[in-house]
PDB file with SEQRES, HELIX, SHEET and CRYST1 records, atoms N, CA, C and O in Angstrom:
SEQRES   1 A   70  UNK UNK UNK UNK UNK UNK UNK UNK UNK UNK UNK UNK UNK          
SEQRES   2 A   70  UNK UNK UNK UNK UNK UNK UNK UNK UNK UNK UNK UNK UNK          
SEQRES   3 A   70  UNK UNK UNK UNK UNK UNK UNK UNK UNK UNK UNK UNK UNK          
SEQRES   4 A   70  UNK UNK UNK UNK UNK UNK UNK UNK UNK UNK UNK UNK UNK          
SEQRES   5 A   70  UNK UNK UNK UNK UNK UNK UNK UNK UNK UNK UNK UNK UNK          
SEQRES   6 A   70  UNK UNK UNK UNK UNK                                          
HELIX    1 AA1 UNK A    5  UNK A    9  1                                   5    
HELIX    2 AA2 UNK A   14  UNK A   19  1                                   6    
HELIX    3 AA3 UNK A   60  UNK A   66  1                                   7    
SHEET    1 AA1 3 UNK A   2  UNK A   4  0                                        
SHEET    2 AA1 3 UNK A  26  UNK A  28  1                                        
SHEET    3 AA1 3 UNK A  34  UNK A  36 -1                                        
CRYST1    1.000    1.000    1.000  90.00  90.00  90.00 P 1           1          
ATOM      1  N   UNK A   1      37.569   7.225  -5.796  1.00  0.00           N  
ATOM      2  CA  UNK A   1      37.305   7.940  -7.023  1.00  0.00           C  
ATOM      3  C   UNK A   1      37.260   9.435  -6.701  1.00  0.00           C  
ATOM      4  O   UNK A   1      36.778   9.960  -5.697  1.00  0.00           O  
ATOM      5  N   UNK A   2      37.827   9.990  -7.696  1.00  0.00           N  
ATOM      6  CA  UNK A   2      37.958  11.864  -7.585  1.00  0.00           C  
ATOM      7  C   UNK A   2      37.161  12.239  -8.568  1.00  0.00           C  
ATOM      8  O   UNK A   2      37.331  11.668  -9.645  1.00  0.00           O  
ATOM      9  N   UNK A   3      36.341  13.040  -8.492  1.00  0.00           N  
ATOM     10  CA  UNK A   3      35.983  14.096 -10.014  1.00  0.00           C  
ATOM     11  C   UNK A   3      35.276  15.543  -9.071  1.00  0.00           C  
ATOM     12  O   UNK A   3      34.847  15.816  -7.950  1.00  0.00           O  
ATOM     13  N   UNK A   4      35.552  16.255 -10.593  1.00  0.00           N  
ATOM     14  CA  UNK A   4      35.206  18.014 -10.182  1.00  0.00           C  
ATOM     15  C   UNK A   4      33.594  17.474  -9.725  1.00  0.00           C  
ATOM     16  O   UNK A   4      32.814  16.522  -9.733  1.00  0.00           O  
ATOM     17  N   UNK A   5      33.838  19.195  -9.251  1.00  0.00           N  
ATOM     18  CA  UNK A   5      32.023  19.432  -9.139  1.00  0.00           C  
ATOM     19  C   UNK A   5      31.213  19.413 -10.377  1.00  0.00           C  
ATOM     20  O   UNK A   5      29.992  19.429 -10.223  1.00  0.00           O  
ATOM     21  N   UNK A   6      31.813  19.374 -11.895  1.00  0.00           N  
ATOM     22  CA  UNK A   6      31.145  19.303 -13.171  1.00  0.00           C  
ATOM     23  C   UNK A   6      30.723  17.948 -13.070  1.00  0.00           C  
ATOM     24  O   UNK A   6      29.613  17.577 -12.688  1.00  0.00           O  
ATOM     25  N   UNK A   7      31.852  17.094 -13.504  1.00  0.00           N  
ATOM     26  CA  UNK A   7      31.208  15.755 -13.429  1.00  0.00           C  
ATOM     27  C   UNK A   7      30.352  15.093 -12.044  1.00  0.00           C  
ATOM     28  O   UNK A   7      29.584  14.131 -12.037  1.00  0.00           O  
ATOM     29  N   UNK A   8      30.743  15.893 -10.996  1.00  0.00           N  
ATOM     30  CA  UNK A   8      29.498  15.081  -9.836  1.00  0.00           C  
ATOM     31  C   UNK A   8      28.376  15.732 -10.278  1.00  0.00           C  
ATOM     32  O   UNK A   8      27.384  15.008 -10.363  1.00  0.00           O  
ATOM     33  N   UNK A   9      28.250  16.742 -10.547  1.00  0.00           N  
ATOM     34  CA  UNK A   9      26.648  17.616 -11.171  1.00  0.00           C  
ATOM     35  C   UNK A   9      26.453  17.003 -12.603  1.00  0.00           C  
ATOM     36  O   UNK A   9      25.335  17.273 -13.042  1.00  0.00           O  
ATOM     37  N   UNK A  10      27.037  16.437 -13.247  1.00  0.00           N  
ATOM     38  CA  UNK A  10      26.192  15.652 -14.960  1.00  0.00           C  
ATOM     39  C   UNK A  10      26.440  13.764 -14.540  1.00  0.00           C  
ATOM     40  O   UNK A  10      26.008  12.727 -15.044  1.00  0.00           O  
ATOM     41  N   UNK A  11      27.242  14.040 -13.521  1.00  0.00           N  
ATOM     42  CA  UNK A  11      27.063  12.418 -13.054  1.00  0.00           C  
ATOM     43  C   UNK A  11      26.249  11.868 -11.598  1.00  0.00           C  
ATOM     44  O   UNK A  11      26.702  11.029 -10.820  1.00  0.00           O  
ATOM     45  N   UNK A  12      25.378  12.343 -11.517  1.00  0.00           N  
ATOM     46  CA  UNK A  12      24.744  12.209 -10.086  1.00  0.00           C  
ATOM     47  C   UNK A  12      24.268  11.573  -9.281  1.00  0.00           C  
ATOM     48  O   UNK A  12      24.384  11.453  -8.061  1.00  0.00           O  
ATOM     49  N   UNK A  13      23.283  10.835 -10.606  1.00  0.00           N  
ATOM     50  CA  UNK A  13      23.125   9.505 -10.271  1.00  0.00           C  
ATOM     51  C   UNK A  13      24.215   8.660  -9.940  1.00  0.00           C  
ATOM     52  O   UNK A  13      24.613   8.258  -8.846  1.00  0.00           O  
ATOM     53  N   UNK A  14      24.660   8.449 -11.207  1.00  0.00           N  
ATOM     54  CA  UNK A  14      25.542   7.177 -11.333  1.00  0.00           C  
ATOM     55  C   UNK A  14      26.602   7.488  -9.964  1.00  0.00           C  
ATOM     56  O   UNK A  14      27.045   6.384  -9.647  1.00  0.00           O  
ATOM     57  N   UNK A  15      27.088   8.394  -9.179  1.00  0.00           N  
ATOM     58  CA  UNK A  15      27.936   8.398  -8.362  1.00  0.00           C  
ATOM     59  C   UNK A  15      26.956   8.200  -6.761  1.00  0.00           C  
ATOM     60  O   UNK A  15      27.502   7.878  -5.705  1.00  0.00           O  
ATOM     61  N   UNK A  16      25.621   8.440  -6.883  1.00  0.00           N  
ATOM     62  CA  UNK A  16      24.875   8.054  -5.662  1.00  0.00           C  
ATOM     63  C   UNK A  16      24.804   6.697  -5.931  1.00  0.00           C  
ATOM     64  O   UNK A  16      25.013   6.243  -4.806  1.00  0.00           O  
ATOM     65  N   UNK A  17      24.634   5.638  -6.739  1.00  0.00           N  
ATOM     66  CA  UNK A  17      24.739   4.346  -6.854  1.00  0.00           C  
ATOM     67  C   UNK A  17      26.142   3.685  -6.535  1.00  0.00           C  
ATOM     68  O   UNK A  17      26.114   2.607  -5.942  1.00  0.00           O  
ATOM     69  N   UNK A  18      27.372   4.235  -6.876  1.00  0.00           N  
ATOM     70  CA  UNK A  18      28.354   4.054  -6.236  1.00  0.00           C  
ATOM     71  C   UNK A  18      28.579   4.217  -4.714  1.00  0.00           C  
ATOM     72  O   UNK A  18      29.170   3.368  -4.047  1.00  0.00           O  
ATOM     73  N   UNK A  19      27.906   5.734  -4.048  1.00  0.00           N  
ATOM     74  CA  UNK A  19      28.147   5.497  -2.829  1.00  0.00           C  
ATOM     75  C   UNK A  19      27.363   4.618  -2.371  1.00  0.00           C  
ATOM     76  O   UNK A  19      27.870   3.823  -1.580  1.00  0.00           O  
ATOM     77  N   UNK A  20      26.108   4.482  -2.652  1.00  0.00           N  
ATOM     78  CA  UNK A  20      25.234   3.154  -1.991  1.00  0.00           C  
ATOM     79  C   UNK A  20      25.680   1.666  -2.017  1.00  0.00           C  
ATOM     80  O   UNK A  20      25.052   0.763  -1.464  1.00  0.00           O  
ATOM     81  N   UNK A  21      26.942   1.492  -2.786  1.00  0.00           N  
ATOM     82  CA  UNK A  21      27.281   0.391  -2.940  1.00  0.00           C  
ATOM     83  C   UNK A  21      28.856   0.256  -2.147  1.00  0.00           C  
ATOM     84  O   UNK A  21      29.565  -0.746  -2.241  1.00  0.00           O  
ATOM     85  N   UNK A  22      29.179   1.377  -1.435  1.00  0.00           N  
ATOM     86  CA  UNK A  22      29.939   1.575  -0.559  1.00  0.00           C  
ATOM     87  C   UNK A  22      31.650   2.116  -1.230  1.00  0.00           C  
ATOM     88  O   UNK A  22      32.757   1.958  -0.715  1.00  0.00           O  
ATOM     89  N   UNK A  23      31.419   2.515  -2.021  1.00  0.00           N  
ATOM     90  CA  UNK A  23      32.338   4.048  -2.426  1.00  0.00           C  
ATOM     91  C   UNK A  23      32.764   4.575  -2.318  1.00  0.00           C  
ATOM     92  O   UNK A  23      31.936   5.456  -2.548  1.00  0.00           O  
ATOM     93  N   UNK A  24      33.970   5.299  -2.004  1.00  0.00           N  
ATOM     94  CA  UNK A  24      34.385   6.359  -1.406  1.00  0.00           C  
ATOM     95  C   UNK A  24      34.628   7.290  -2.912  1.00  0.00           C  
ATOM     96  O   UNK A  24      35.374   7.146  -3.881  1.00  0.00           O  
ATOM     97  N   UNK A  25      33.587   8.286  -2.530  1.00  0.00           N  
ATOM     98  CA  UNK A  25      33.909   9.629  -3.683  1.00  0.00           C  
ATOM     99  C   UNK A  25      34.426  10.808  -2.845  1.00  0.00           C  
ATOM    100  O   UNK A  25      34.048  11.110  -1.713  1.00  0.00           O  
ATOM    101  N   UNK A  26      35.612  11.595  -3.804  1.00  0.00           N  
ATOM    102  CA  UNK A  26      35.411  13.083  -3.153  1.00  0.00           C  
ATOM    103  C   UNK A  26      35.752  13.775  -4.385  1.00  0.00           C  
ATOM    104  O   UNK A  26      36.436  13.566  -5.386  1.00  0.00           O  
ATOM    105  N   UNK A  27      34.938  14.759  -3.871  1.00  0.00           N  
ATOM    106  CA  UNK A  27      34.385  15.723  -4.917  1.00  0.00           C  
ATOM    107  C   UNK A  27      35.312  17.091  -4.546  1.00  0.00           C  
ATOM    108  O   UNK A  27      35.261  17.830  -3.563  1.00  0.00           O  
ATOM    109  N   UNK A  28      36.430  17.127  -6.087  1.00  0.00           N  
ATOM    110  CA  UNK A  28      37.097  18.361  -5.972  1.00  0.00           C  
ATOM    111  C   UNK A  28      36.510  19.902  -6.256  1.00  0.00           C  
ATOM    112  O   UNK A  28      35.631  20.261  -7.039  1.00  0.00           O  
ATOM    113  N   UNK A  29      37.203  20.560  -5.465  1.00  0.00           N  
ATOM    114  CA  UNK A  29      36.008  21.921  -5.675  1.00  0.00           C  
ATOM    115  C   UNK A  29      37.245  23.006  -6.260  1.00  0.00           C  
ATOM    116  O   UNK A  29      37.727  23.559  -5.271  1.00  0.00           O  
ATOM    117  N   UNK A  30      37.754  23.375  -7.226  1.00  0.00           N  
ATOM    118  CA  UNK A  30      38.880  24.408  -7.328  1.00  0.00           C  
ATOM    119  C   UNK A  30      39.269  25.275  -6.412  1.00  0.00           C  
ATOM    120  O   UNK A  30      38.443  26.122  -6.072  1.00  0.00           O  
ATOM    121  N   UNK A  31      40.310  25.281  -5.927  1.00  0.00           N  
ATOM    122  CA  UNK A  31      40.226  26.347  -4.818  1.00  0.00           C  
ATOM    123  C   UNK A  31      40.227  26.737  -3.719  1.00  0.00           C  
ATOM    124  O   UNK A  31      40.781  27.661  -3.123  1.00  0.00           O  
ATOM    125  N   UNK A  32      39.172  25.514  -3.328  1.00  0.00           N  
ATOM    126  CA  UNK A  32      38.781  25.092  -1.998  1.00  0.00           C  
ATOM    127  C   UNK A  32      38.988  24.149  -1.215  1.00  0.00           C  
ATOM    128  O   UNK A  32      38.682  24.150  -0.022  1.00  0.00           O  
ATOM    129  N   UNK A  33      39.762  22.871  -2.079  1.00  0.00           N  
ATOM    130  CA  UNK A  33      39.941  21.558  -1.565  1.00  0.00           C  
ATOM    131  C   UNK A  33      39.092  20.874  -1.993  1.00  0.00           C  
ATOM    132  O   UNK A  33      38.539  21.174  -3.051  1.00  0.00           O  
ATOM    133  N   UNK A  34      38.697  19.571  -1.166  1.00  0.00           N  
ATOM    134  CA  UNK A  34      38.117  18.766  -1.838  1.00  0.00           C  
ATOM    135  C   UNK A  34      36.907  18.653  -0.261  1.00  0.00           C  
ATOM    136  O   UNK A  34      37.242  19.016   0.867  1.00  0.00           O  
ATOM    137  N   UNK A  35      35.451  18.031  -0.651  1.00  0.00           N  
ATOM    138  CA  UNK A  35      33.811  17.962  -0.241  1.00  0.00           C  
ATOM    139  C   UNK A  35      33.937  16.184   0.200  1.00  0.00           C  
ATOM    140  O   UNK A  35      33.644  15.612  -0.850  1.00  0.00           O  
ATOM    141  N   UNK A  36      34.198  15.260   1.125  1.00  0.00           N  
ATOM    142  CA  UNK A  36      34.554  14.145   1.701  1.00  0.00           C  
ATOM    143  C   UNK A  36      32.794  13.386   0.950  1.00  0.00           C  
ATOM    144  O   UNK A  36      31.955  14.278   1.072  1.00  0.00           O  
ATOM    145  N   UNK A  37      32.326  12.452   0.471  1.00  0.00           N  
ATOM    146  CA  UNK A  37      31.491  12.305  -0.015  1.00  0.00           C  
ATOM    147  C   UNK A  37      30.870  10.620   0.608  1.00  0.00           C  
ATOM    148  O   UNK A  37      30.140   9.788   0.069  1.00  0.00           O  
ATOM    149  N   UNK A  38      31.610  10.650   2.057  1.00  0.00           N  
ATOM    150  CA  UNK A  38      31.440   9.512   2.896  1.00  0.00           C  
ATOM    151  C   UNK A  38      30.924  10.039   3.878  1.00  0.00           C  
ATOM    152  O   UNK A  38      31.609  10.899   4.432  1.00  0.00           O  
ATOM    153  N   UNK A  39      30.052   9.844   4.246  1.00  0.00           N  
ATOM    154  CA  UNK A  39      29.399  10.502   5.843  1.00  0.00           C  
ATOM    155  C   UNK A  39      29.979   9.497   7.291  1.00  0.00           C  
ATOM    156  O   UNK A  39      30.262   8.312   7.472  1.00  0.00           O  
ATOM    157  N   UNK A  40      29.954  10.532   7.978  1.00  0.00           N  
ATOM    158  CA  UNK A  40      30.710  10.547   8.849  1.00  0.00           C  
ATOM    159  C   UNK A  40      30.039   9.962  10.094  1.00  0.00           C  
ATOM    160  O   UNK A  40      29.971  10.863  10.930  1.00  0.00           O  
ATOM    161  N   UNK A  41      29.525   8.841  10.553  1.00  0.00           N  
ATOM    162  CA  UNK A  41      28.730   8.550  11.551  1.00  0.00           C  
ATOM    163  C   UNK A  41      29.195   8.924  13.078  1.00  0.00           C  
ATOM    164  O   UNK A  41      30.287   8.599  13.547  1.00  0.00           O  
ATOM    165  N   UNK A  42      28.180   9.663  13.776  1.00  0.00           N  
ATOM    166  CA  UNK A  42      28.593   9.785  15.308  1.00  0.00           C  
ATOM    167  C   UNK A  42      29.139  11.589  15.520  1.00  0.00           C  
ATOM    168  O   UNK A  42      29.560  12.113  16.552  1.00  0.00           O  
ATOM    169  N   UNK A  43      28.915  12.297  13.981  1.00  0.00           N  
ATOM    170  CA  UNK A  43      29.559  13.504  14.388  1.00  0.00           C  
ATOM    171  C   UNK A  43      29.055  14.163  14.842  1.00  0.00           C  
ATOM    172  O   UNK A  43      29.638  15.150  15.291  1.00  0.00           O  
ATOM    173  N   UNK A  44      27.213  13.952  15.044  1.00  0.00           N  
ATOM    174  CA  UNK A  44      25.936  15.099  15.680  1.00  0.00           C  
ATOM    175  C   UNK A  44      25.930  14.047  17.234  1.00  0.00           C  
ATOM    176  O   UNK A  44      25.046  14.183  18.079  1.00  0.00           O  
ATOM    177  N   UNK A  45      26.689  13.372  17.328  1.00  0.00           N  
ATOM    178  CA  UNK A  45      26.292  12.917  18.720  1.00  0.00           C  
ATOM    179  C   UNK A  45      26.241  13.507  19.690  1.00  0.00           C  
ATOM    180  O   UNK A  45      27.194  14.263  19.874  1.00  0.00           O  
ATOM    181  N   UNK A  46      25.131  13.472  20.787  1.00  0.00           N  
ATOM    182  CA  UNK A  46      25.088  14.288  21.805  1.00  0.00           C  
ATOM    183  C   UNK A  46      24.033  16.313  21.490  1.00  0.00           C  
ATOM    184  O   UNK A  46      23.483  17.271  22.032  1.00  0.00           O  
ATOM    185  N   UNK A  47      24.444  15.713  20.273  1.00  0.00           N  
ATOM    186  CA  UNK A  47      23.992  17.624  19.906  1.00  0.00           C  
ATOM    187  C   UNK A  47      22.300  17.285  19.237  1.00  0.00           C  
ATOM    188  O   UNK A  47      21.758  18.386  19.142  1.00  0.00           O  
ATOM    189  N   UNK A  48      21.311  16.151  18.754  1.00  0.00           N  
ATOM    190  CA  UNK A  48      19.999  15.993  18.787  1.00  0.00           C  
ATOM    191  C   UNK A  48      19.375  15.463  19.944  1.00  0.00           C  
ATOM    192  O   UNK A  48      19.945  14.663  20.686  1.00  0.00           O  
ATOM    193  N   UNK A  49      18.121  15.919  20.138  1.00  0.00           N  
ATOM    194  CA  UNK A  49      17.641  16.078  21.295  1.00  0.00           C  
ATOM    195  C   UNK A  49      15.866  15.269  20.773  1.00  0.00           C  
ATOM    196  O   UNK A  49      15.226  15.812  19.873  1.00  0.00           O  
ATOM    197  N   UNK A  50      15.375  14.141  21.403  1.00  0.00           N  
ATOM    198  CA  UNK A  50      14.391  13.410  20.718  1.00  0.00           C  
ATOM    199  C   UNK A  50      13.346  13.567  21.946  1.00  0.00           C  
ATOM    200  O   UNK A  50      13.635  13.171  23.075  1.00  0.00           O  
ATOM    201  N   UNK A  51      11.849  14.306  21.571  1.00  0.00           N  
ATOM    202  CA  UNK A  51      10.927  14.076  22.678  1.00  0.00           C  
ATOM    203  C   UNK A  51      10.549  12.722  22.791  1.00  0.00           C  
ATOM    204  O   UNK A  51      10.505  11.875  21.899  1.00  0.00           O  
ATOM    205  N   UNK A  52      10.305  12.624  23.886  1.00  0.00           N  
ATOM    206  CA  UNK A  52       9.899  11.495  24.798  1.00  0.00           C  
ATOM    207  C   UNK A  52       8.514  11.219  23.621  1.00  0.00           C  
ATOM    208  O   UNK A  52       7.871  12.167  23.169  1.00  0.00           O  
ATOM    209  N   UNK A  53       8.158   9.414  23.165  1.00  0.00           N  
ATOM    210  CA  UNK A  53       7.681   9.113  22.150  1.00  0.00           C  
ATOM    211  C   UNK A  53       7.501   9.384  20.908  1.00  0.00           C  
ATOM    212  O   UNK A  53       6.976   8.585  20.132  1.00  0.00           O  
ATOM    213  N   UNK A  54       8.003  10.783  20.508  1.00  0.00           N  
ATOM    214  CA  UNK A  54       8.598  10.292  18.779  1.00  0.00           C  
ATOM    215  C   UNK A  54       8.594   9.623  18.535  1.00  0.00           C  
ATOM    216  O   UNK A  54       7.648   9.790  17.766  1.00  0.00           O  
ATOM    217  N   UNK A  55       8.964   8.176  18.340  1.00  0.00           N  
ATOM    218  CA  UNK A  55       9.419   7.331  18.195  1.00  0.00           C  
ATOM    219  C   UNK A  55       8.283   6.542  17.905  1.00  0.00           C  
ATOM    220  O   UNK A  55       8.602   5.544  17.259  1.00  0.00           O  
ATOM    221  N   UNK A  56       7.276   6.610  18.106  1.00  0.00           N  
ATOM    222  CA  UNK A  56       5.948   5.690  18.027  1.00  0.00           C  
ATOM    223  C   UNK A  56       5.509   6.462  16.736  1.00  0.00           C  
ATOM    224  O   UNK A  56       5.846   7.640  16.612  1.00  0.00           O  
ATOM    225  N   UNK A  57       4.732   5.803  15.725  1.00  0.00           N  
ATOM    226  CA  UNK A  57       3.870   5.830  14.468  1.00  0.00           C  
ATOM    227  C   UNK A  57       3.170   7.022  14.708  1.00  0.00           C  
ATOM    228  O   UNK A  57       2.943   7.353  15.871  1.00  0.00           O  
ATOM    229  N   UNK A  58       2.692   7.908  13.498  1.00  0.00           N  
ATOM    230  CA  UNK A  58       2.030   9.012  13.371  1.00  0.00           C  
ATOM    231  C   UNK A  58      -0.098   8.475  13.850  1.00  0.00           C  
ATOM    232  O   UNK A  58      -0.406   7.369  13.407  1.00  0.00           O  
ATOM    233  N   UNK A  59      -0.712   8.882  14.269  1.00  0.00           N  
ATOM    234  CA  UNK A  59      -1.992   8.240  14.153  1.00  0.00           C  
ATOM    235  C   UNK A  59      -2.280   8.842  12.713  1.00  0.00           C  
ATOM    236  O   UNK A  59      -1.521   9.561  12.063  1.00  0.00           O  
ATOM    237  N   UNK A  60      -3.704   8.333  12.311  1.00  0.00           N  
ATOM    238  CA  UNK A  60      -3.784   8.869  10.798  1.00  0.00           C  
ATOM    239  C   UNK A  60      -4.231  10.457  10.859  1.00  0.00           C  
ATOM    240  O   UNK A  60      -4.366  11.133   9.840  1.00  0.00           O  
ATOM    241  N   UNK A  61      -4.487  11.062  12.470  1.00  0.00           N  
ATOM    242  CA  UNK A  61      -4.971  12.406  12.326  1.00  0.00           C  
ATOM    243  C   UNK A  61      -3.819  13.242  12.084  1.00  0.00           C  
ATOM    244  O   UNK A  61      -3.849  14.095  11.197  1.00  0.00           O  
ATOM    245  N   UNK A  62      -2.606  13.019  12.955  1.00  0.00           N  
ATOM    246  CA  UNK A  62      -1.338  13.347  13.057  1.00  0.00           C  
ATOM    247  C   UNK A  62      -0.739  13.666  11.425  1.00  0.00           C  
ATOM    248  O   UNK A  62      -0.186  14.719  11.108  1.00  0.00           O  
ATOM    249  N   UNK A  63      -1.012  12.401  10.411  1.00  0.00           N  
ATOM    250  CA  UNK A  63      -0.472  12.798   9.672  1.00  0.00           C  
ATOM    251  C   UNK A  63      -1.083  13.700   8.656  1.00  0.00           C  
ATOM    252  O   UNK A  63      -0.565  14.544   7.925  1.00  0.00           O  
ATOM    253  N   UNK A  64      -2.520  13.241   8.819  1.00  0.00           N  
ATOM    254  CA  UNK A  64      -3.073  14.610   7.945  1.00  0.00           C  
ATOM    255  C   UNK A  64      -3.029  15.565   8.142  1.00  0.00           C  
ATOM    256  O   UNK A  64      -3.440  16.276   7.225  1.00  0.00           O  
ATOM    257  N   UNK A  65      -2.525  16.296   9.418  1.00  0.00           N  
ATOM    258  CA  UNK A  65      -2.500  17.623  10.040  1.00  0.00           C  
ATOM    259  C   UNK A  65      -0.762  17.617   9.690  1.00  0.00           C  
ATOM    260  O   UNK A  65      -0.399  18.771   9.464  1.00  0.00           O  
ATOM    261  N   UNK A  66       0.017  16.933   9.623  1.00  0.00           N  
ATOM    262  CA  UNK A  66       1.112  17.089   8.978  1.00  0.00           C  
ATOM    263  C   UNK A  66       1.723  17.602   7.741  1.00  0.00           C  
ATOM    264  O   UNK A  66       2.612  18.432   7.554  1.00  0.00           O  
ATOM    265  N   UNK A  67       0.809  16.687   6.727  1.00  0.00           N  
ATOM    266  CA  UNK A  67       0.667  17.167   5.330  1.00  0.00           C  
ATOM    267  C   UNK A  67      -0.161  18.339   4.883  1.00  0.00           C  
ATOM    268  O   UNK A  67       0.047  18.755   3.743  1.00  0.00           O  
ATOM    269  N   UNK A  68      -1.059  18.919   5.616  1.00  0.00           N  
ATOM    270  CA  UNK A  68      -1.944  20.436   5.359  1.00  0.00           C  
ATOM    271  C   UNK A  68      -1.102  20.858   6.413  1.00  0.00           C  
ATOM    272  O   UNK A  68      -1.815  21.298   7.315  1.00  0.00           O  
ATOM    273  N   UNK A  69       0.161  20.925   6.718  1.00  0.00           N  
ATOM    274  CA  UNK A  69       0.774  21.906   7.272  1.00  0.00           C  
ATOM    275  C   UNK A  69       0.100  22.842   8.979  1.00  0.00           C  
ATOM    276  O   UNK A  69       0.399  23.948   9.427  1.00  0.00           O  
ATOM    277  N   UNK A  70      -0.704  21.948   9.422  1.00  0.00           N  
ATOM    278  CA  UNK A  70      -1.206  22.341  11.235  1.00  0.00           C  
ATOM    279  C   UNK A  70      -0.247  21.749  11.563  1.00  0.00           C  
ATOM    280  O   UNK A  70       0.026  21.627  12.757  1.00  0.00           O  
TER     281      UNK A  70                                                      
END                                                                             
């Protein structure tokens, strides 16, 4: 499916329910070509960098100092 940037901006929803349902949209831009509206898996590979345990659950102090911004 093709449409301008008008109809992806008054259709927004309805075209995020399409990509979630596996879609391919691209969104024409005048001028410029067209905005690929399929993400691209594997293109930041190598370039994020994860500290050692991230990966484990916030404790509940963690996250309150998260949300008041410490």
């Amino acid at each position: 499916m093709t449409v301008s940037i008008h109809e992806a901006k008054t259709q927004l929803s309805k075209l995020l329910d399409l990509l979630e349902r596996g879609e391919d949209i691209v969104i024409r831009s005048p001028g410029t070509g067209e905005i690929r509206g399929q993400p691209q898996f594997g293109t930041m590979l190598g370039e994020i960098e994860w500290q050692e345990g991230r990966e484990k659950p916030m404790t509940p102090e963690e996250t309150d100092a998260f949300w008041e911004g410490r």
